[in-house]
C-alpha positions as CSV (number, residue, x, y, z in Angstrom):
1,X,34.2,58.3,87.9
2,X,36.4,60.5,85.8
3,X,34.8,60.8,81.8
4,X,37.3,59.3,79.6
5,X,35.7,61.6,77.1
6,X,36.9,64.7,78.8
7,X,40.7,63.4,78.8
8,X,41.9,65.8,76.3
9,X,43.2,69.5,75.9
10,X,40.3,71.1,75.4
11,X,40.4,74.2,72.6
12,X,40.8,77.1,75.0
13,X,43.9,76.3,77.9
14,X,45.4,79.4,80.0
15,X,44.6,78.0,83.5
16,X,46.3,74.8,84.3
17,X,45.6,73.1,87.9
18,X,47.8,70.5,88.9
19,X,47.0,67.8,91.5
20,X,50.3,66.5,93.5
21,X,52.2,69.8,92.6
22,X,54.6,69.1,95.2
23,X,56.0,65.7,93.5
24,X,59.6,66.2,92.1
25,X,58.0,65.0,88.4
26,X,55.0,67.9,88.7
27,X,56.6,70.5,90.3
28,X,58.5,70.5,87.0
29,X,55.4,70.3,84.8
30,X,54.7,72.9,86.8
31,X,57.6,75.0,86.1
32,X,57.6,74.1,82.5
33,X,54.3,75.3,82.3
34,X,54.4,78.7,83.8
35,X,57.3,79.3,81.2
36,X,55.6,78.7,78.4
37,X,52.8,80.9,79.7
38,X,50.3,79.4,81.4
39,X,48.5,80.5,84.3
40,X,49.2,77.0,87.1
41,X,48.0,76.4,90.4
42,X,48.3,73.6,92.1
43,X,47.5,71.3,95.8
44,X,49.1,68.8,97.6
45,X,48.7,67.8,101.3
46,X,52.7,67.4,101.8
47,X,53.5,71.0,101.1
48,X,57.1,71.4,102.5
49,X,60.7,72.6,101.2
50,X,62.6,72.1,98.8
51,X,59.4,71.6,96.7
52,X,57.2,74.4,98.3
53,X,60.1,77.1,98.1
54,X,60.6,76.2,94.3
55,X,57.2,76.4,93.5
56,X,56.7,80.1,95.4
57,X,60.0,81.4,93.9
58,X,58.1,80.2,90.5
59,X,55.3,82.7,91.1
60,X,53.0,78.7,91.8
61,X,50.4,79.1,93.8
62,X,50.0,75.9,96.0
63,X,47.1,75.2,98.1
64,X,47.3,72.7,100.8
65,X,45.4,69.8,101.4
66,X,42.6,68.3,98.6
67,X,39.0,69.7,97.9
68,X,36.2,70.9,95.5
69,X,37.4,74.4,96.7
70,X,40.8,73.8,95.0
71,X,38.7,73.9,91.4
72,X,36.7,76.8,91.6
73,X,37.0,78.8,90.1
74,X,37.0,75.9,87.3
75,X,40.6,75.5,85.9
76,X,40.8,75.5,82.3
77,X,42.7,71.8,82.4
78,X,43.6,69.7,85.6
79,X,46.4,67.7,85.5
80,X,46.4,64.8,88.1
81,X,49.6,63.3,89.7
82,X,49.6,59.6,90.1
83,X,49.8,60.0,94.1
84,X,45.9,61.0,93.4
85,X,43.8,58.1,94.1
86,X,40.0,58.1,92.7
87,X,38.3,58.7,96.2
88,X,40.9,61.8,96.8
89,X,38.2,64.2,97.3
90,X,39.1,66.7,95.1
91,X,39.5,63.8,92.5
92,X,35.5,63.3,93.0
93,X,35.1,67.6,92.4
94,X,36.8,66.8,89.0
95,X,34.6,63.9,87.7
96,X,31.5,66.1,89.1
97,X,32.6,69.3,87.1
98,X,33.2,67.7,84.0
99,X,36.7,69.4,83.7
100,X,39.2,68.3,81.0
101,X,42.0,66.9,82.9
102,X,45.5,64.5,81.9
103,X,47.9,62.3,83.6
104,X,51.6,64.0,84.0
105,X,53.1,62.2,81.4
106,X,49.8,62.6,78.6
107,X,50.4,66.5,79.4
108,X,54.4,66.4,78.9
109,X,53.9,64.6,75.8
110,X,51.2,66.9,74.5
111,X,53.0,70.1,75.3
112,X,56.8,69.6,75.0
113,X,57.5,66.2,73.8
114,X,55.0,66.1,70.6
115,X,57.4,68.9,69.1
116,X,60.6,67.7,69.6
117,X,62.9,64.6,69.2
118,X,62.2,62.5,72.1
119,X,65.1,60.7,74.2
120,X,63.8,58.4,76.3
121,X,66.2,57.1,78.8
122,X,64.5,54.2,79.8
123,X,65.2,50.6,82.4
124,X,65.0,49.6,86.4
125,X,68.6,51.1,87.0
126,X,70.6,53.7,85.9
127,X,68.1,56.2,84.4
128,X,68.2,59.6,86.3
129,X,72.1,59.2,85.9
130,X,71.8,58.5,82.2
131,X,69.2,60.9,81.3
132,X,71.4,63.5,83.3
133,X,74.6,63.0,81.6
134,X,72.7,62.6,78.2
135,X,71.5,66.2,78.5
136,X,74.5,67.5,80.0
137,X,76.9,66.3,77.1
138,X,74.2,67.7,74.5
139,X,74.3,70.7,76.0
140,X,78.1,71.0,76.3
141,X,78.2,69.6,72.7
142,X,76.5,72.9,71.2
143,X,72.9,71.2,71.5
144,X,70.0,73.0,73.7
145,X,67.6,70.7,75.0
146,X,64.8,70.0,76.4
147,X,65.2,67.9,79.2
148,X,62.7,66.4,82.1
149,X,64.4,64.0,84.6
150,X,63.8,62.7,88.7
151,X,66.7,64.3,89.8
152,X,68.5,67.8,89.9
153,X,71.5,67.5,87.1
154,X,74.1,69.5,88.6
155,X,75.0,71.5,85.3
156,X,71.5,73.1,85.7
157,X,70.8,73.2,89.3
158,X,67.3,72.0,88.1
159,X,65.6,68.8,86.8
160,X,63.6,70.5,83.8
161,X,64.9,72.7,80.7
162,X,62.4,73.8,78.2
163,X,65.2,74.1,75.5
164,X,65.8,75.8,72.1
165,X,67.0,72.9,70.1
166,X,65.5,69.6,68.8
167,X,66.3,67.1,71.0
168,X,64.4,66.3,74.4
169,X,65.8,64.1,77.0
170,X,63.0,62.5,79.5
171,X,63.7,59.5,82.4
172,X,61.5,56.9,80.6
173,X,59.6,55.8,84.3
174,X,57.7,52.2,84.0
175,X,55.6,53.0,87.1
176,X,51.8,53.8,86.5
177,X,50.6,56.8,85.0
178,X,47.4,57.6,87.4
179,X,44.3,55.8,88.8
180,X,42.1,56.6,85.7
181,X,45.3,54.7,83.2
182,X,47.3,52.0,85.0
183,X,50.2,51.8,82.4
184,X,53.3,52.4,82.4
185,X,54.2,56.8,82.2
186,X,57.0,55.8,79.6
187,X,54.4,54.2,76.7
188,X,53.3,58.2,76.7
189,X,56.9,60.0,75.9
190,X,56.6,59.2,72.1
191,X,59.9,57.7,72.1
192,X,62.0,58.8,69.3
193,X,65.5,57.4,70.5
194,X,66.2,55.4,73.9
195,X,68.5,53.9,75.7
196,X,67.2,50.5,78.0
197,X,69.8,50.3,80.9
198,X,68.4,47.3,82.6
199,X,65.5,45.1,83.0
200,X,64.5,43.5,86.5
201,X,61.9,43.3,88.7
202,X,60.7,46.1,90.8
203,X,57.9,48.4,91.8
204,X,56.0,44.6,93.6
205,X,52.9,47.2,94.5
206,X,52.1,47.3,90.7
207,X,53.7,44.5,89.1
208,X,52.9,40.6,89.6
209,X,56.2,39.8,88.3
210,X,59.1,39.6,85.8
211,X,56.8,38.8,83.0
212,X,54.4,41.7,83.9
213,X,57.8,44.0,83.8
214,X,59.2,42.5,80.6
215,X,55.2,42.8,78.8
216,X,55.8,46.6,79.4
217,X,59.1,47.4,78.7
218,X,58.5,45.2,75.0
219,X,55.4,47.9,74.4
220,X,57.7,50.6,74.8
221,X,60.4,49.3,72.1
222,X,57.5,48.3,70.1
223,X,56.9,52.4,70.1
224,X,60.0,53.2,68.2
225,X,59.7,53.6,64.6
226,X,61.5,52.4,62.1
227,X,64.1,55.0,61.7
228,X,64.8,55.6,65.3
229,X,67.2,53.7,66.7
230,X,67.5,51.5,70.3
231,X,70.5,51.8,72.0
232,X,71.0,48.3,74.3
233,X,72.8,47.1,77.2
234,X,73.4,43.3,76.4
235,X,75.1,42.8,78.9
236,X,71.6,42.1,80.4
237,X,70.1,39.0,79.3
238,X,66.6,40.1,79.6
239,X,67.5,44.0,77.9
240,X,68.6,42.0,75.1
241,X,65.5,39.5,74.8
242,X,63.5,42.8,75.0
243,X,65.7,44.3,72.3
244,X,65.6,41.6,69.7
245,X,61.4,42.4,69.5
246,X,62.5,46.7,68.1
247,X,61.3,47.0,64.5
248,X,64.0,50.1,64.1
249,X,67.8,49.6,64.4
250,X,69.3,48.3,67.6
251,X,72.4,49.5,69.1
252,X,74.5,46.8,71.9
253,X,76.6,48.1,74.1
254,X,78.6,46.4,77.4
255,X,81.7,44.7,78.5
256,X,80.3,41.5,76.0
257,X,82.7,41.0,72.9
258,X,79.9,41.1,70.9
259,X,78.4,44.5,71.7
260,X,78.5,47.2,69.2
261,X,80.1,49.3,71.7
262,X,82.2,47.6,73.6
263,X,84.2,48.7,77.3
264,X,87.1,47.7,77.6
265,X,89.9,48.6,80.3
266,X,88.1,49.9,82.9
267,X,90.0,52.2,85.3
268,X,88.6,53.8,88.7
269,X,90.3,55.6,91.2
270,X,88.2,57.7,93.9
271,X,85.6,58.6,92.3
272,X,86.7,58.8,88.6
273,X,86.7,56.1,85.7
274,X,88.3,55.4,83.2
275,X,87.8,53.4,79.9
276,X,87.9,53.0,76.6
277,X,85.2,51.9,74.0
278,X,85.6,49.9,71.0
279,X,82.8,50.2,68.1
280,X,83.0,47.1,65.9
281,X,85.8,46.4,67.4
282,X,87.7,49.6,66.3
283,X,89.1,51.8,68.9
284,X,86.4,54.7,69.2
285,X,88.0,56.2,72.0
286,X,89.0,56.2,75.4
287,X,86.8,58.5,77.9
288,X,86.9,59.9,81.5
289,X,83.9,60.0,83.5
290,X,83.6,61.7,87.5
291,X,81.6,58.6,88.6
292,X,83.0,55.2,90.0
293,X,82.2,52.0,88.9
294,X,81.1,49.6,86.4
295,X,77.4,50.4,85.8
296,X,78.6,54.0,85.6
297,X,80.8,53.1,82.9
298,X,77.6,51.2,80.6
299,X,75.5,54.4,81.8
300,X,78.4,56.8,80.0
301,X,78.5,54.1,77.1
302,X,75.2,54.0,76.5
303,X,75.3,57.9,76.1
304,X,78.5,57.9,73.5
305,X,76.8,55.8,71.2
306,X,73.6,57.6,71.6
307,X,75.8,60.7,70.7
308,X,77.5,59.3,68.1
309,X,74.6,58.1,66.2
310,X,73.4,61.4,66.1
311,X,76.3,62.2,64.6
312,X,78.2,64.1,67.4
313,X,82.1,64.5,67.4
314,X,83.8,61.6,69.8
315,X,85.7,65.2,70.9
316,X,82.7,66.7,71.9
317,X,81.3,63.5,73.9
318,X,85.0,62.9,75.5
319,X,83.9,66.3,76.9
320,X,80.7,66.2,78.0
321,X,81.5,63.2,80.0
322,X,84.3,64.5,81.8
323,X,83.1,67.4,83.0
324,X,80.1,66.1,84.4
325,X,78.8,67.7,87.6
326,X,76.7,64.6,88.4
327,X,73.4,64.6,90.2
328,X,72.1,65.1,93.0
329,X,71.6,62.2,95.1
330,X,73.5,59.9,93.1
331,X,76.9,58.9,94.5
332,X,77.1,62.6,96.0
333,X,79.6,63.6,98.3
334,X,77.5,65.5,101.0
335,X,80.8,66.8,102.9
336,X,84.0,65.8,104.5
337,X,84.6,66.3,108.4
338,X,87.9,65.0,110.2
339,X,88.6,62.8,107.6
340,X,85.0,61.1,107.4
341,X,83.3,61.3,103.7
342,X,79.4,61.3,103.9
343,X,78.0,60.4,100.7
344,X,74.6,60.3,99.7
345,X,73.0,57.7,97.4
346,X,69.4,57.0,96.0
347,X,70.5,53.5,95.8
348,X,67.3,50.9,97.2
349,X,67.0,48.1,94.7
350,X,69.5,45.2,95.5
351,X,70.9,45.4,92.3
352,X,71.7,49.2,92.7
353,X,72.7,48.6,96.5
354,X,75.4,46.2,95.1
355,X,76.5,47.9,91.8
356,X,76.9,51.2,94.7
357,X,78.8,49.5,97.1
358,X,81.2,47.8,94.3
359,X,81.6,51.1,93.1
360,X,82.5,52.8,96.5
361,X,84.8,49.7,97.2
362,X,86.7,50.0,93.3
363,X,86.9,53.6,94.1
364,X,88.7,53.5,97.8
365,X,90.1,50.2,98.4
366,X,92.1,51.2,101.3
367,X,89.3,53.0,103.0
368,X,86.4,51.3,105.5
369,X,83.2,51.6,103.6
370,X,80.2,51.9,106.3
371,X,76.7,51.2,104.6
372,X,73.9,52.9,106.2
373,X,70.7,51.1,104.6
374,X,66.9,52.7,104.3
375,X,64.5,50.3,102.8
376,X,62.0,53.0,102.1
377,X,60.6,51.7,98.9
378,X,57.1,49.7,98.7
379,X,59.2,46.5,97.1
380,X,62.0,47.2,99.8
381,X,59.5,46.6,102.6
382,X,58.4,43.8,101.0
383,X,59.9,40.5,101.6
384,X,60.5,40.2,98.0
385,X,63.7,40.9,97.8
386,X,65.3,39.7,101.0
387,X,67.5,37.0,100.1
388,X,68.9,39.3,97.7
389,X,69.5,42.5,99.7
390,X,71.7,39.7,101.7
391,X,74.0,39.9,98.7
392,X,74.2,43.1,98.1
393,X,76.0,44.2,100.5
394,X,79.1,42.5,99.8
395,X,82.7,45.1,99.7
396,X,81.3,46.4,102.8
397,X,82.9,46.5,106.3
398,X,80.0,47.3,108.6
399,X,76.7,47.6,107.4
400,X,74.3,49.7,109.5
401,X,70.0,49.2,108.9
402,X,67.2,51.2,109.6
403,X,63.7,49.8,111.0
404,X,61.1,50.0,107.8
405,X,58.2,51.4,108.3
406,X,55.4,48.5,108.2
407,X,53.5,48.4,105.2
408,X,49.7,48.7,106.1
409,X,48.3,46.9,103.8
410,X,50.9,43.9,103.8
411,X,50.5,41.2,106.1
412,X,53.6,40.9,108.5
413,X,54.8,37.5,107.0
414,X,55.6,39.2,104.0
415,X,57.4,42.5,105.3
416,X,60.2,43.0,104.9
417,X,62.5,42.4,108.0
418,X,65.5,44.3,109.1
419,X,66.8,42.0,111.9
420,X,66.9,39.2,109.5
421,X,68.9,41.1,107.2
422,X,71.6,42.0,109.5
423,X,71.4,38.3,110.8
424,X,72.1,37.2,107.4
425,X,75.0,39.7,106.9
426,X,77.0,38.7,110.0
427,X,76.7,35.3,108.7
428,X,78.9,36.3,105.9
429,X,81.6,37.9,107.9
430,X,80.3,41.4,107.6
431,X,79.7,43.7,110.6
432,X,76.1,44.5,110.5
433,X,73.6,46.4,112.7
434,X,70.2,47.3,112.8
435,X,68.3,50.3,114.8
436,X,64.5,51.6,115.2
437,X,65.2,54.8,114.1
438,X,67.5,57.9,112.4
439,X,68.5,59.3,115.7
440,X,69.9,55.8,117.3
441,X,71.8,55.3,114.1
442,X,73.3,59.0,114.1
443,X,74.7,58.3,117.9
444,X,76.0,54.4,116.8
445,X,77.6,56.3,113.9
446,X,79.1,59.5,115.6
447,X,80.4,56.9,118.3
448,X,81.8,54.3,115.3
449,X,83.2,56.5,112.7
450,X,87.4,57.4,112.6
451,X,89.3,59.4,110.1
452,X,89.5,57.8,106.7
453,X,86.4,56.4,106.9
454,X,83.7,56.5,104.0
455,X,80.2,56.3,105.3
456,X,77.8,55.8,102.4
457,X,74.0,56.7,103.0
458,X,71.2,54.9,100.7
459,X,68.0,55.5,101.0
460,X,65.4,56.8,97.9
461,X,64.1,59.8,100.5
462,X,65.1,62.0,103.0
463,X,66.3,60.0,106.0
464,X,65.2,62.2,108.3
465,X,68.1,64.7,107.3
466,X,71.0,62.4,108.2
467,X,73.4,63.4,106.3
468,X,73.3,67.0,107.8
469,X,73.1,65.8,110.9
470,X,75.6,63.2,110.7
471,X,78.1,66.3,109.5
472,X,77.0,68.5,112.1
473,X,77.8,65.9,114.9
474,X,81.2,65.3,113.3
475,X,82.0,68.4,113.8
């Protein structure tokens, strides 16, 4: 049992030793860390590329697999990742030692956030996108910051910037800090200024329900102070229930009349939109973004008004946006190969699933849209959300699903099921199979796809490397 006494910084810190280096959120900690100086080690029992070859190239030391022997000699400060769980064995070394130690986020408020301007991007959908672009368009608007986000922004080629100016942009994550504080990471990032995308259920291995998910995203607005300001999609019933609870200033935005910032006359062709946003109802401006669809457009929204609160030119924000790079991961174009496009999405919630498939459909009307679907995701094995992954996948002509992997600790009647799924899809019209495994699907595909076609990958991990392989078959 870890001594909440001891969860602190202590005095003296050089040597930092992070548990569950190799996660995407503390290999940057990581990396942020070593800049600023301090001797970091780390473990992990997945030790593999990309994560493994970043952490080397930082000069990271990274020892595999979890032990007592990881913490001697005794680090200065452990950090633990919230994959640790308190019988991880080097998790018992830790309490034995009496070694200070903090979650990931307590340590990235502590050392980076505390001394900046937070900007917390912050709801269910949308955020690595948001976040991205947010720091992008600072950055091309004269701004340095900070920045800490779950995926690589393009612009950087990296998802953490330690940053020269006053603002900090960090993906606001409701999921649990670690097994010694089960709240949400984001009620650490000392929110400043934030933008709420969205508001639904998710993450079913932590949360009960809705009402355990709305509790902790109203203790996050109740964080901002008086003079930040909350910038709101209101399009979203619940966002806007959430939002009415801030004690500082709230900014709407949306396609509603009544937002603050208002979308009108959305365009999208390929993979471009195009729109223009009213503010009070006075023409602001119109704006070009390199990503397709509606929830794109309220992700660049919400980052105009964020920008223009601060008091950023509309010139400067019209650029930012438009020369976007995107991220990786997120609507990505993976390659092209006799007239097939492969892209690759993170897309696993049914509500992204369906906002990415609307958006692939605006963006190529004339083109047949293949969806190849991984539920990956504790909640997407779960039966929770079947019915809804049955709407989700509407826009698409042929619909292709993986196998899950069985949850372990989930009895089989409420698993998520696969064969249902596509069952319910052809009942709708829409060409749908399912297959046990990566390499089936890769030979249906190869054997099914014809120039012109766009086959769209969605899956929150690594699918077995499909999309290379996919590519290299085509070929």
């Amino acid at each position: 049992m870890l001594d909440p006494a001891l969860n602190i910084v202590p005095d003296s810190c050089r040597h930092i030793h992070i548990m569950g280096v190799c996660g995407t959120g503390m290999a940057a900690l990581a990396g942020m860390l070593k800049e600023q100086g301090f001797v970091i080690s780390g473990s992990d029992e997945n030790v593999y590329p990309p994560m493994s070859d970043f952490l080397a190239d930082s000069g990271i030391e990274v020892l595999t697999g979890y032990g007592a022997r990881n913490l001697k000699p005794a680090p200065d400060l452990v950090v633990v990742g919230n994959v640790i769980r308190a019988v991880n064995p080097e998790a018992v070394a830790l309490a034995e030692l009496h070694i200070p130690y903090l979650s990931m986020p307590q340590a990235l408020a502590h050392f980076f956030l505390a001394e900046h301007f937070p900007l917390v991007v912050a709801g269910t959908h949308g955020k690595t996108t948001t976040s991205s672009l947010l720091a992008t368009a600072l950055y091309r608007a004269g701004s340095s910051p900070g920045f800490m986000i779950g995926g690589i922004v393009e612009a950087f080629a990296r998802n953490f910037r330690i940053g020269e100016g006053e603002y900090f942009v960090v993906e606001g994550d409701e999921y649990d800090t670690a097994f010694f504080n089960k709240v949400s990471k984001f009620l650490h990032y000392l929110p400043r200024f934030s933008i709420l995308t969205s508001i639904e259920f998710d993450h079913a291995d932590i949360f009960s329900d809705l009402a355990a998910i709305k509790a902790s995203f109203t203790e996050f607005v109740a964080l901002l102070p008086k003079d930040g300001v909350l910038v709101a999609n209101i399009d979203d019933p619940v966002v806007a229930e959430v939002a009415a609870q801030a004690s500082c200033p709230v900014l709407s935005y949306g396609f509603a009349a009544d937002c603050v910032y208002q979308i009108r006359d959305l365009q999208v062709q390929g993979l471009c939109s195009r729109f223009s946003v009213l503010k009070h109802g006075e023409m602001l401006g119109s704006f070009t973004l390199p990503l397709p669809g509606r929830h794109n457009a309220l992700n660049g929204t919400s980052v105009i008004a964020l920008m223009d609160y601060l008091g950023f030119s509309i010139e400067n924000i019209q650029n930012g946006l438009a020369t976007f790079e995107g991220v990786m991961r997120r609507q990505q174009v993976r390659g092209e190969v006799g007239g097939v496009t492969v892209i690759d999405d993170f897309a696993h919630h049914p509500t992204a699933v369906r906002e990415t498939v609307d958006a692939l459909h605006l963006a190529w009307p004339d083109r047949r849209l293949i969806v190849v679907f991984e539920p990956r995701t504790n909640s997407s094995r779960r039966s929770v959300f079947q019915k809804r992954y049955a709407e989700a996948f509407a826009g698409s002509d042929l619909v292709v699903v993986r196998e899950h992997v069985p949850l372990t600790d989930v009895p089989s009647s409420e698993q998520f099921s696969s064969a249902r799924l596509v069952q319910d899809l052809c009942g709708q019209q829409i060409e749908a199979h399912y297959f046990p495994d990566t390499e089936t699907i890769l030979d249906f595909l190869t054997e099914q796809a014809q120039p012109g076609d766009i086959i769209a990958i969605l899956s929150n991990g690594g699918f077995d490397n499909i999309h290379d392989r996919l590519l290299t078959r085509l070929e």
